[in-house]
Structures are given as structure tokens and as C-alpha cells.
N, CA, C and O atoms as CSV, one atom per row, in Angstrom:
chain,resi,resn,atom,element,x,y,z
A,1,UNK,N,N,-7.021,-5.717,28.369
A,1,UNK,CA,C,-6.771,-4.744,27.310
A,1,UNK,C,C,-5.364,-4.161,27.445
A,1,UNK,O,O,-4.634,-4.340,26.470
A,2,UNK,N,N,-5.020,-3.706,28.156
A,2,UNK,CA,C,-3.695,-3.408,29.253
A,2,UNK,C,C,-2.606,-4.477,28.774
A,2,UNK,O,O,-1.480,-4.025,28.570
A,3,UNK,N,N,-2.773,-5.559,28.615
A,3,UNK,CA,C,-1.731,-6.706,28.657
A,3,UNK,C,C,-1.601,-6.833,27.347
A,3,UNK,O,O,-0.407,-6.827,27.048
A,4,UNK,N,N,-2.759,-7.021,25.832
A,4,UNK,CA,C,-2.623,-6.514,25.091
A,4,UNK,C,C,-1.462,-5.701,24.317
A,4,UNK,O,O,-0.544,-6.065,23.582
A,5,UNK,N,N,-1.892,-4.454,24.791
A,5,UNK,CA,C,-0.868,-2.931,24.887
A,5,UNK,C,C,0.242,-3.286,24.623
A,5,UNK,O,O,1.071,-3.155,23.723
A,6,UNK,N,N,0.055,-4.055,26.141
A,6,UNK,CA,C,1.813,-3.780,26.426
A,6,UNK,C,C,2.710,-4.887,25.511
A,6,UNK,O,O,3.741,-4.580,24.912
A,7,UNK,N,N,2.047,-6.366,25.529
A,7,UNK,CA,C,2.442,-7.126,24.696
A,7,UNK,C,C,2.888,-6.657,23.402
A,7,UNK,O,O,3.953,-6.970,22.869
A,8,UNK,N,N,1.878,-5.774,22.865
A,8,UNK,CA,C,2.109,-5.265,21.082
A,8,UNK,C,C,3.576,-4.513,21.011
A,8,UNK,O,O,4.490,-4.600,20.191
A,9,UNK,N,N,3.339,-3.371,22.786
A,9,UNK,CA,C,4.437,-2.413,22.374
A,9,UNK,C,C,5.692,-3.700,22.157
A,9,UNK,O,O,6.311,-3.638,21.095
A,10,UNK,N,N,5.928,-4.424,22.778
A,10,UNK,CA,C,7.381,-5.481,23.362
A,10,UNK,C,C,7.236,-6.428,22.256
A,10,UNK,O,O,8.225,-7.151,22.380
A,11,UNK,N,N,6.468,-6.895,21.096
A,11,UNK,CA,C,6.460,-7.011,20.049
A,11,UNK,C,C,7.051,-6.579,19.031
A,11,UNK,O,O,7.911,-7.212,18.419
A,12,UNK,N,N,6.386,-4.717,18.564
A,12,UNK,CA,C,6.948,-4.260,18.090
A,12,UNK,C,C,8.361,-3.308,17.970
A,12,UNK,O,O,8.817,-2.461,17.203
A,13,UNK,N,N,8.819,-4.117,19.441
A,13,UNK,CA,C,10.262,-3.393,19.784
A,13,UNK,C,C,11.332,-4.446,19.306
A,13,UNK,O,O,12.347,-4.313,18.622
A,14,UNK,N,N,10.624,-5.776,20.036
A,14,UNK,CA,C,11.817,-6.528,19.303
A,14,UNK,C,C,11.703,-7.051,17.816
A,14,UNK,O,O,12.636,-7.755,17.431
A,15,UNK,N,N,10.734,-6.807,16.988
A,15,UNK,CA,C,10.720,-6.562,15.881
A,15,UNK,C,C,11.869,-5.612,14.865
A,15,UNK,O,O,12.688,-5.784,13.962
A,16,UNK,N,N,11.444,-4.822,15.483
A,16,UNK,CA,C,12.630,-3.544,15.037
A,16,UNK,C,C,13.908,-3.563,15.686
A,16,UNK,O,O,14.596,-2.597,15.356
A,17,UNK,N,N,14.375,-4.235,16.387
A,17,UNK,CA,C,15.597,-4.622,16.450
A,17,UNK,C,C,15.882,-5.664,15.735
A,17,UNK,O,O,16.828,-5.590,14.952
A,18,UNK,N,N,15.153,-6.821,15.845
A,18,UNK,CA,C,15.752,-7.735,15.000
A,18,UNK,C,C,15.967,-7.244,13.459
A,18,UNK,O,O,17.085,-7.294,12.947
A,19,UNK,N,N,14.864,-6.785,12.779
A,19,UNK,CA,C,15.130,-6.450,11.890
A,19,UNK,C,C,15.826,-5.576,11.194
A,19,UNK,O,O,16.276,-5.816,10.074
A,20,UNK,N,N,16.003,-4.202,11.977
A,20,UNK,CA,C,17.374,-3.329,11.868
A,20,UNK,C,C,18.933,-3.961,11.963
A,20,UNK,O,O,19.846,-3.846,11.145
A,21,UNK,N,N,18.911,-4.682,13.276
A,21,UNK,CA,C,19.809,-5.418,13.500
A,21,UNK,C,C,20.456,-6.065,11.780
A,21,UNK,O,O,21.453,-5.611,11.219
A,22,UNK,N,N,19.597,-7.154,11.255
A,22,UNK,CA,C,19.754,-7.630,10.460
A,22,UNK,C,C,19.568,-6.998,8.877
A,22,UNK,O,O,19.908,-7.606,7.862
A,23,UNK,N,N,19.196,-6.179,8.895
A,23,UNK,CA,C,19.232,-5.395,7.333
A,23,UNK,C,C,20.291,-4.178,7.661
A,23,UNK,O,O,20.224,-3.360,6.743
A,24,UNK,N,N,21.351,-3.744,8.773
A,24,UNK,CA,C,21.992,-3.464,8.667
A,24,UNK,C,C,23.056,-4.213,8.723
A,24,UNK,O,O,23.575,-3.993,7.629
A,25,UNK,N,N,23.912,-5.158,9.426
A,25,UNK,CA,C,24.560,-6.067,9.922
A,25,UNK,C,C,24.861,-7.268,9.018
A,25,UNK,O,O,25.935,-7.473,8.452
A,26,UNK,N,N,23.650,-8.111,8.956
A,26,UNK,CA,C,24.026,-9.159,7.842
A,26,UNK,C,C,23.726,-8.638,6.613
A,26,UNK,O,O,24.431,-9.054,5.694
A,27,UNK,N,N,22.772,-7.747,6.310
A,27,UNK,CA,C,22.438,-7.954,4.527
A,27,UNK,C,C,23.654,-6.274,4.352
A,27,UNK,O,O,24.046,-6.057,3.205
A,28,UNK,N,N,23.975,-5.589,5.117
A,28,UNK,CA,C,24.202,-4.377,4.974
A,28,UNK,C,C,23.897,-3.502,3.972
A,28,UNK,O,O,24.558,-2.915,3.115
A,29,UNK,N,N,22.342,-3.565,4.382
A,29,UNK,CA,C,21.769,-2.297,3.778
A,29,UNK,C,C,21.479,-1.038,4.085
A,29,UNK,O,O,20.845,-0.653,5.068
A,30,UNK,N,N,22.149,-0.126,2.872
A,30,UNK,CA,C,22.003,1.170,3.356
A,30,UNK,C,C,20.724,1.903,2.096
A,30,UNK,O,O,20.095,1.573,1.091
A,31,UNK,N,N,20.953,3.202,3.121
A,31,UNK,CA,C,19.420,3.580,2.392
A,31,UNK,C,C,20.647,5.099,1.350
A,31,UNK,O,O,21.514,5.795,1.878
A,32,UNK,N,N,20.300,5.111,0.164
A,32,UNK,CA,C,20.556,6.565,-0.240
A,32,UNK,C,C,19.212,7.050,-1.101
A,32,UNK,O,O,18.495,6.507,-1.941
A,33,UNK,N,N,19.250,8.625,-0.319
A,33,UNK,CA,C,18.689,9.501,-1.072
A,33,UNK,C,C,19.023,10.729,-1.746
A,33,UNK,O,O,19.243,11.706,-1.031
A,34,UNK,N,N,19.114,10.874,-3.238
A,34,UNK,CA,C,19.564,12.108,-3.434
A,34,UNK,C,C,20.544,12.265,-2.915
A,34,UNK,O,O,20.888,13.202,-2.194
A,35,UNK,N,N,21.477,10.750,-3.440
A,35,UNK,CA,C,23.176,11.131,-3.896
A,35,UNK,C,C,23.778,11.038,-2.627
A,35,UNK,O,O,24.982,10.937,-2.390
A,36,UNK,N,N,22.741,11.085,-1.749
A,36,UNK,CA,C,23.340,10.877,-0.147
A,36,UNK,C,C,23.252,10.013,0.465
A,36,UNK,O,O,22.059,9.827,0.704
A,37,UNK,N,N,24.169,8.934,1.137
A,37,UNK,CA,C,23.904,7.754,1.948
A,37,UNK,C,C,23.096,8.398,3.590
A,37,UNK,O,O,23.474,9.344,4.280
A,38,UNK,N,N,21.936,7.491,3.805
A,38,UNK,CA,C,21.998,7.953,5.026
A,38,UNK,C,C,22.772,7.256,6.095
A,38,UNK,O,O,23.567,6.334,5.913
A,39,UNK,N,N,22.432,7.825,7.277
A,39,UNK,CA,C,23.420,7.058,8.141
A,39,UNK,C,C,22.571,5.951,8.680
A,39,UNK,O,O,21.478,5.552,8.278
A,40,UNK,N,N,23.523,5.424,9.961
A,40,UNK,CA,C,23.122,4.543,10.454
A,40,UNK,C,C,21.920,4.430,11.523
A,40,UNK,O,O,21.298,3.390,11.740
A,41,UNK,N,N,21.654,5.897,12.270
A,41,UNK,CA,C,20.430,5.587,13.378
A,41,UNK,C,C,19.454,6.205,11.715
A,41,UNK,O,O,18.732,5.225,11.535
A,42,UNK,N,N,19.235,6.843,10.977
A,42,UNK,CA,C,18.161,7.065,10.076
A,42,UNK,C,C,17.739,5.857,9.145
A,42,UNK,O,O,16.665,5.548,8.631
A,43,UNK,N,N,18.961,5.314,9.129
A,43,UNK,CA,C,18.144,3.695,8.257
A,43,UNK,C,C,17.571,3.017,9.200
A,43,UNK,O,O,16.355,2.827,9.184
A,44,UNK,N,N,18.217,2.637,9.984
A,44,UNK,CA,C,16.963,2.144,11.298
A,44,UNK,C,C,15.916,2.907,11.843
A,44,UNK,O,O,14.930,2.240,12.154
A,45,UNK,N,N,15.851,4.140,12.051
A,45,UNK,CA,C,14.664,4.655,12.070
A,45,UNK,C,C,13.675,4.159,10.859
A,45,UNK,O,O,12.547,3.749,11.135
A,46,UNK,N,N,14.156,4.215,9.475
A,46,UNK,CA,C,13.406,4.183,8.440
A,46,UNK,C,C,12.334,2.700,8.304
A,46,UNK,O,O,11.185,2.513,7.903
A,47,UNK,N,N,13.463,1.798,8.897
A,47,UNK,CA,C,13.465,0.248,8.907
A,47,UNK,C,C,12.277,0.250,10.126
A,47,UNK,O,O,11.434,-0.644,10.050
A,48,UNK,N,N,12.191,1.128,11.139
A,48,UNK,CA,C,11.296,0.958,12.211
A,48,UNK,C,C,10.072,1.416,12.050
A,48,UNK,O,O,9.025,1.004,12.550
A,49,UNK,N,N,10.269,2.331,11.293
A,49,UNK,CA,C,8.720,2.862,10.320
A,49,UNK,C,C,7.941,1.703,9.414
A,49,UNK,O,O,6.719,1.634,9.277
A,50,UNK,N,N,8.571,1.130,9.038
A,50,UNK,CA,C,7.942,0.095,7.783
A,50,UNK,C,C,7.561,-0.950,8.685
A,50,UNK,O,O,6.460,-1.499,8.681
A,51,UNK,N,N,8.892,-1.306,9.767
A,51,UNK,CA,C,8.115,-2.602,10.519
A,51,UNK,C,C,6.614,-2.353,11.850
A,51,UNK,O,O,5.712,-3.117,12.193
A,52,UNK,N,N,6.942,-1.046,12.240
A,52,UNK,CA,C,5.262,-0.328,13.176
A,52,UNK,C,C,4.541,-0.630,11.902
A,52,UNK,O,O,3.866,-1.649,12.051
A,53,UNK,N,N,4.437,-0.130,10.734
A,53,UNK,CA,C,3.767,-0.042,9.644
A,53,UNK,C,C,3.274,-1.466,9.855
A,53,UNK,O,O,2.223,-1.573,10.487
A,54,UNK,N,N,3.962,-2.758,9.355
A,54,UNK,CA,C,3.682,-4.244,9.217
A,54,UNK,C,C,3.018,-4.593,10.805
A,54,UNK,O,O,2.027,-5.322,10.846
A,55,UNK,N,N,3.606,-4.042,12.107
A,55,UNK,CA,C,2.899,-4.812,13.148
A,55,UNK,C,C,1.728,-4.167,13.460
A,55,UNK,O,O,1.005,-4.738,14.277
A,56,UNK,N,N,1.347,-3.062,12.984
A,56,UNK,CA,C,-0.005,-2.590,12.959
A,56,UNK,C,C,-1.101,-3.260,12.108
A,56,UNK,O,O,-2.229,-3.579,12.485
A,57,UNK,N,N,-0.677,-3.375,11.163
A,57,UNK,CA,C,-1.630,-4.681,9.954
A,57,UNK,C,C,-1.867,-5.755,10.261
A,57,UNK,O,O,-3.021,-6.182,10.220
A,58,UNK,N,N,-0.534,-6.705,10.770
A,58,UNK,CA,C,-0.708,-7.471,11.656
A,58,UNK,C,C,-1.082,-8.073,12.810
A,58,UNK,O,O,-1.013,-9.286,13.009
A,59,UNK,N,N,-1.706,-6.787,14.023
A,59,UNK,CA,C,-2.408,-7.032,14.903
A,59,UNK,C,C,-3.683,-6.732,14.503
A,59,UNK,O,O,-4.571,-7.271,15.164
A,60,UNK,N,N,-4.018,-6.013,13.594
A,60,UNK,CA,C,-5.181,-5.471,13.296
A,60,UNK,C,C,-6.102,-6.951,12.690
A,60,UNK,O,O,-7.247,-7.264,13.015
A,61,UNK,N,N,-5.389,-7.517,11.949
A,61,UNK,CA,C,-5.630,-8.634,11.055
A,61,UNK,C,C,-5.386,-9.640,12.361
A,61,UNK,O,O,-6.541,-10.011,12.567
A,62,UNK,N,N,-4.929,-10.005,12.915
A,62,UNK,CA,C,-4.256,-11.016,14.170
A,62,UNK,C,C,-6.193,-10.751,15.132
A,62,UNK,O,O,-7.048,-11.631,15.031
A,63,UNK,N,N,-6.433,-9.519,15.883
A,63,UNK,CA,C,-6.893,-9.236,16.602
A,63,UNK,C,C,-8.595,-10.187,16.396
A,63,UNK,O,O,-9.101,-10.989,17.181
A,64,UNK,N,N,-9.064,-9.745,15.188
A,64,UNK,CA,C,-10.863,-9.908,15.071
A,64,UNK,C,C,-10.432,-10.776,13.825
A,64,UNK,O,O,-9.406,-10.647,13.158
A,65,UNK,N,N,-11.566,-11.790,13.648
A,65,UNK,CA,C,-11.926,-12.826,12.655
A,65,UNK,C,C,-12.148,-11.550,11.645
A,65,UNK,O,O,-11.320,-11.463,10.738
A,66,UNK,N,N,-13.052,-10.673,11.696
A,66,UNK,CA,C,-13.624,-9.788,10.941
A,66,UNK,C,C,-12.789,-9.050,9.733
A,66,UNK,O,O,-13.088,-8.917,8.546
A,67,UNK,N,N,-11.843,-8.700,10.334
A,67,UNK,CA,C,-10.572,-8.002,9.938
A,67,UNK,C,C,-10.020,-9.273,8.953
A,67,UNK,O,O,-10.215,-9.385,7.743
A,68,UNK,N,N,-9.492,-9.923,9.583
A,68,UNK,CA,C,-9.084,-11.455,8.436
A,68,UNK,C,C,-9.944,-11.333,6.910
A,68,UNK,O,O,-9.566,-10.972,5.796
A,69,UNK,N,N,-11.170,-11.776,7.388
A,69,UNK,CA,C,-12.018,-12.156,6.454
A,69,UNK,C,C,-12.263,-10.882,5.943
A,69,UNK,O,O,-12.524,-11.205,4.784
A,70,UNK,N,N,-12.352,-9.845,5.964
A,70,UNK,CA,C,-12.229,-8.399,5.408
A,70,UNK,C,C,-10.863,-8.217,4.432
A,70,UNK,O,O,-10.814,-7.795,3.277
A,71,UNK,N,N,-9.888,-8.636,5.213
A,71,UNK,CA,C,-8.468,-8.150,4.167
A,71,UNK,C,C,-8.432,-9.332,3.322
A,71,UNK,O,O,-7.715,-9.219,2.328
A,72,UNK,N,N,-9.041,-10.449,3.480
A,72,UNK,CA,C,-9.345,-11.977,2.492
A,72,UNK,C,C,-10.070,-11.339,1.416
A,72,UNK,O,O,-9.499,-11.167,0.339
A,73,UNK,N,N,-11.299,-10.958,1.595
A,73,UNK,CA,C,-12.030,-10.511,0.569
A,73,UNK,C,C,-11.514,-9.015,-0.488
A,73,UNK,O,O,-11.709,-8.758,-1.676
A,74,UNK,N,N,-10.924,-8.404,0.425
A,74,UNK,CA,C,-10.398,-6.911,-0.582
A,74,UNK,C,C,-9.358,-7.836,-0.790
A,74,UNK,O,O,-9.895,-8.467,-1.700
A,75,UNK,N,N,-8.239,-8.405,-0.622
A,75,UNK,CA,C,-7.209,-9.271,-1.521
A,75,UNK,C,C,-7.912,-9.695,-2.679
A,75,UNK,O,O,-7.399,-9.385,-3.754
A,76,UNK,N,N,-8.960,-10.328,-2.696
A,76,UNK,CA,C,-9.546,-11.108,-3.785
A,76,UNK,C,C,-10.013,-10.238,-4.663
A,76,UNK,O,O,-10.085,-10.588,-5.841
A,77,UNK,N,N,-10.390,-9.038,-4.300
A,77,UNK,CA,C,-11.512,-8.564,-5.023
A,77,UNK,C,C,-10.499,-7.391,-5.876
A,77,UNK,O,O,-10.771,-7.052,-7.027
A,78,UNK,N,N,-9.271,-6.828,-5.097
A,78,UNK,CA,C,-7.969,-6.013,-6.123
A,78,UNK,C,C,-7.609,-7.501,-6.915
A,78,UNK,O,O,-8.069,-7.303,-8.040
A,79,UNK,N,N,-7.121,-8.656,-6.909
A,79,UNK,CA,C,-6.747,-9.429,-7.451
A,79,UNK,C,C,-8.088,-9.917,-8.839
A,79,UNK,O,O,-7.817,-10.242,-9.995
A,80,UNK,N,N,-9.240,-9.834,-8.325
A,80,UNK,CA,C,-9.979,-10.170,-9.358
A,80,UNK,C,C,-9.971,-8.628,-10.407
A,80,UNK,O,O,-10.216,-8.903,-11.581
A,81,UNK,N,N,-9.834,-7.750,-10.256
A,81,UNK,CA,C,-10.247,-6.520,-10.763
A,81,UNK,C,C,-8.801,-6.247,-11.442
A,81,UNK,O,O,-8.873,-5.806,-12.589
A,82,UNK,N,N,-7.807,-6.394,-11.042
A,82,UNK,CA,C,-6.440,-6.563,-11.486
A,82,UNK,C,C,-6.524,-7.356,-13.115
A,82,UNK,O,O,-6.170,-6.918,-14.210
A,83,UNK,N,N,-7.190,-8.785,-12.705
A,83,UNK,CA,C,-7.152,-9.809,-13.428
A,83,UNK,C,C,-8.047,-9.248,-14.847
A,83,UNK,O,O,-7.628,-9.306,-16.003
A,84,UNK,N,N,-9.553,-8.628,-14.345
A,84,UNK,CA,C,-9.987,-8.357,-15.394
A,84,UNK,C,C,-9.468,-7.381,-16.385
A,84,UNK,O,O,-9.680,-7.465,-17.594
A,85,UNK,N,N,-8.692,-6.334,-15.733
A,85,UNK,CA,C,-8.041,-5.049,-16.097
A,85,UNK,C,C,-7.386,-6.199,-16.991
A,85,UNK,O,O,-8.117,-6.259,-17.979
A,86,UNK,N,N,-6.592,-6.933,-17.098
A,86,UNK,CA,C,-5.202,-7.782,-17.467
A,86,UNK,C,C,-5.503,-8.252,-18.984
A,86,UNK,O,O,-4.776,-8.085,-19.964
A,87,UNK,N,N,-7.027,-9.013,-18.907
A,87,UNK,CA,C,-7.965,-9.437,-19.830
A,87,UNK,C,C,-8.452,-8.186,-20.646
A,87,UNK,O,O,-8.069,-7.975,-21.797
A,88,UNK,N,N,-9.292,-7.401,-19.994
A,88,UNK,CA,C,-10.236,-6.708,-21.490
A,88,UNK,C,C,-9.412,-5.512,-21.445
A,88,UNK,O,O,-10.009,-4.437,-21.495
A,89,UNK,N,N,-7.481,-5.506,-21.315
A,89,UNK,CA,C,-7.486,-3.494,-21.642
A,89,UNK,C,C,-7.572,-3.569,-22.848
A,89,UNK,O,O,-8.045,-2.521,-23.288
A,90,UNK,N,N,-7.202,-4.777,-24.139
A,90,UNK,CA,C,-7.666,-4.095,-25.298
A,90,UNK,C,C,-9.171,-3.366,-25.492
A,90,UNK,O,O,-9.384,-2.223,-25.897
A,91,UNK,N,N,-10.154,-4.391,-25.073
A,91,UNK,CA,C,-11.298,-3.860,-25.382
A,91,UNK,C,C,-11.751,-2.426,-24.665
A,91,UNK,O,O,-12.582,-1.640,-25.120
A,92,UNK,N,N,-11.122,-2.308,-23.637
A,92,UNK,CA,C,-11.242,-0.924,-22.834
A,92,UNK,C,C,-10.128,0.079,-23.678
A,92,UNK,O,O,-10.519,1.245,-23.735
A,93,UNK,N,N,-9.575,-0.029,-23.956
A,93,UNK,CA,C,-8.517,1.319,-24.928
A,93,UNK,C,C,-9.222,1.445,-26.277
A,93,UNK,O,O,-9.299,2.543,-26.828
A,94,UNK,N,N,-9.765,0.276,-26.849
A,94,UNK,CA,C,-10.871,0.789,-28.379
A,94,UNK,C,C,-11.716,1.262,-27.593
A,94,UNK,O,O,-11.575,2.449,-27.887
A,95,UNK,N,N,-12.730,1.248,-26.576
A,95,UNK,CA,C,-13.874,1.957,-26.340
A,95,UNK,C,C,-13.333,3.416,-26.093
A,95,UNK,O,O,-13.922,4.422,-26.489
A,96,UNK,N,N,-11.959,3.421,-25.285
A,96,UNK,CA,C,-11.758,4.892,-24.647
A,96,UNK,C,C,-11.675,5.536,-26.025
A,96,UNK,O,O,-12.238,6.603,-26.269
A,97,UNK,N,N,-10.781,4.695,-27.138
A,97,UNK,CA,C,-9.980,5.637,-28.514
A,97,UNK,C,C,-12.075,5.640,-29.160
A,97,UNK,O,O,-12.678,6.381,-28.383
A,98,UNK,N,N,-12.749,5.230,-29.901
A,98,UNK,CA,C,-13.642,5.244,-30.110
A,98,UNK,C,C,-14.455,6.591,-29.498
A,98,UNK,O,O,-14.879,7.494,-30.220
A,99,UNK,N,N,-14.591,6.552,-28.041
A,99,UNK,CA,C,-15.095,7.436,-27.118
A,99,UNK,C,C,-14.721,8.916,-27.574
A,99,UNK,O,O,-15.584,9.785,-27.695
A,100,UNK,N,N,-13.019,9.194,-27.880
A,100,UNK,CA,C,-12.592,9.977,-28.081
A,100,UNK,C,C,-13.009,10.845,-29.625
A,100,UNK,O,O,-12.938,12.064,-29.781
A,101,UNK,N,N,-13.429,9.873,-30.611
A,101,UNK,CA,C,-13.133,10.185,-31.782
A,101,UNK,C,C,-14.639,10.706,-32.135
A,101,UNK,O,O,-14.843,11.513,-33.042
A,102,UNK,N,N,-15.996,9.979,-31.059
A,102,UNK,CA,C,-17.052,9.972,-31.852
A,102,UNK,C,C,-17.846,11.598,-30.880
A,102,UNK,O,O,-18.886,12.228,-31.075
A,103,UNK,N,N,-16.951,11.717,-30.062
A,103,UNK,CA,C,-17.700,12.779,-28.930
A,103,UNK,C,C,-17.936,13.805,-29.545
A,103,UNK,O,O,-17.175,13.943,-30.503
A,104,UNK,N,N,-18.700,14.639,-29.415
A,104,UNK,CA,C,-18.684,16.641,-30.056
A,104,UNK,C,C,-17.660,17.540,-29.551
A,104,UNK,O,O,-17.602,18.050,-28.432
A,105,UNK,N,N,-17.102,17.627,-30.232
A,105,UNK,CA,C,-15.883,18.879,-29.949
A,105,UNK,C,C,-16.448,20.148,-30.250
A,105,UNK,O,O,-15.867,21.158,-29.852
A,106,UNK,N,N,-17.150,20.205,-30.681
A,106,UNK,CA,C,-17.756,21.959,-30.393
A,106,UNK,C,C,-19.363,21.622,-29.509
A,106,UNK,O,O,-20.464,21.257,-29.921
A,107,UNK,N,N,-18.823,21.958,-28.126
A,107,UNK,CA,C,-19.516,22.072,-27.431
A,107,UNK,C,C,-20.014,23.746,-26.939
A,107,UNK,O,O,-19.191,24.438,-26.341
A,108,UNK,N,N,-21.252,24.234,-27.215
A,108,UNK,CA,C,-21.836,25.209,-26.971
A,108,UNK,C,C,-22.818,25.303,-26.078
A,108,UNK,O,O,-23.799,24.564,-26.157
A,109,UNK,N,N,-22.653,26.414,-24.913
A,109,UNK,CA,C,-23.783,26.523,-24.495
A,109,UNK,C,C,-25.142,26.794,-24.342
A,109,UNK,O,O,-25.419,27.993,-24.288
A,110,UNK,N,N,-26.189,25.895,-24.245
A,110,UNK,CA,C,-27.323,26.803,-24.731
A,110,UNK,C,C,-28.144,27.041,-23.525
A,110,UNK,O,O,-28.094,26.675,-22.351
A,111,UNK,N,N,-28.981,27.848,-24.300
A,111,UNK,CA,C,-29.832,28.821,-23.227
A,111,UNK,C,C,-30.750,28.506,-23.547
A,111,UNK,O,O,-31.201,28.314,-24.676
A,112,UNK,N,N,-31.359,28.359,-22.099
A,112,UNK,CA,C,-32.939,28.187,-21.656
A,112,UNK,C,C,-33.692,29.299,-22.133
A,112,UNK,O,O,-33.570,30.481,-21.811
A,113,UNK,N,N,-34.801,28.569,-23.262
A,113,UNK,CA,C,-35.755,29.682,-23.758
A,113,UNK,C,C,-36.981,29.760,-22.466
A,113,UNK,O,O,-37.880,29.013,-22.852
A,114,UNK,N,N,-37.264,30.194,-21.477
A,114,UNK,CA,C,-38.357,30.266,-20.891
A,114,UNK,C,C,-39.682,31.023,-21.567
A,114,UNK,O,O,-40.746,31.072,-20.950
């Protein structure tokens, strides 16, 4: 479990170098926010956030069959639900506009005659 660990940490170290390395260096990308460039250790910080981000998914998914076949099936199942969204929004925007037009707008409360 231990070897694990330590493997992931030395993974995700030279991960984030290589990849800082190279999205600053060869592609030279910088990050601006709000008119402001950041600098150079905050884009690599930023760059080291996204890649912990990716080697956490990736061992998680790497680690158990379970996990695989888990992120296989929710892939499929946003992709199928995507797909249908893609297909019926006409028929889903006439039901919502329909929905809208046929509902009671004077809604009153009534009281329980006991």
C-alpha cells in the first residue's frame, strides 16, 4: 500500500513538471485574469492543480476494474442522455411552452372545511 503512495506521489510530480515545463517553455502559455497576466510560479501552480486533478481520476480509474467499468457506464449513459436531449428538445420545448400556457394562473388557497 506504502509503495503504491509513494509511486503515485513520484508520478504526480513528474507529471507536473513535465507538463508545466512544457505549457510554459514550448507552447508558452500564460494564464490572464482580469486584465492581469499571471506570473510564472502561479501558472504552474495552476497547471499543477489540473494535472493532481487528472492523476487522481487516473489512479482512481487505473486502481479497481470497478471504477473503469463505472466511469464506462456514466460516459455512456451522459452521452446517451446528451444524445436524447439532442433529438426530442423540440418536442420537450412544445410540452414546456404548452405546459406554460394551459396551467391555472390564479391559484387560490383553499380551506379545509372540517
Amino acid at each position: 500500500m506504502l509503495k503504491n503512495l509513494i509511486l503515485a506521489i513520484l508520478i504526480a510530480i513528474v507529471l507536473t513538471m513535465c507538463v508545466g515545463s512544457i505549457a510554459t517553455q514550448w507552447l508558452d502559455l500564460r494564464i490572464q485574469i482580469d486584465q492581469h497576466w499571471m506570473e510564472f510560479f502561479m501558472t504552474i501552480l495552476l497547471i499543477t492543480v489540473v494535472v493532481a486533478i487528472l492523476v487522481i481520476v487516473g489512479f482512481t480509474v487505473a486502481i479497481s476494474m470497478f471504477g473503469a467499468l463505472l466511469f464506462a457506464l456514466c460516459a455512456g449513459l451522459i452521452g446517451l442522455f446528451i444524445a436524447g436531449i439532442g433529438v426530442f428538445w423540440p418536442i420537450i420545448l412544445c410540452v414546456i411552452i404548452i405546459y406554460y400556457l394551459v396551467k391555472d394562473k390564479n391559484v387560490k388557497h383553499r380551506q379545509n372545511n372540517y
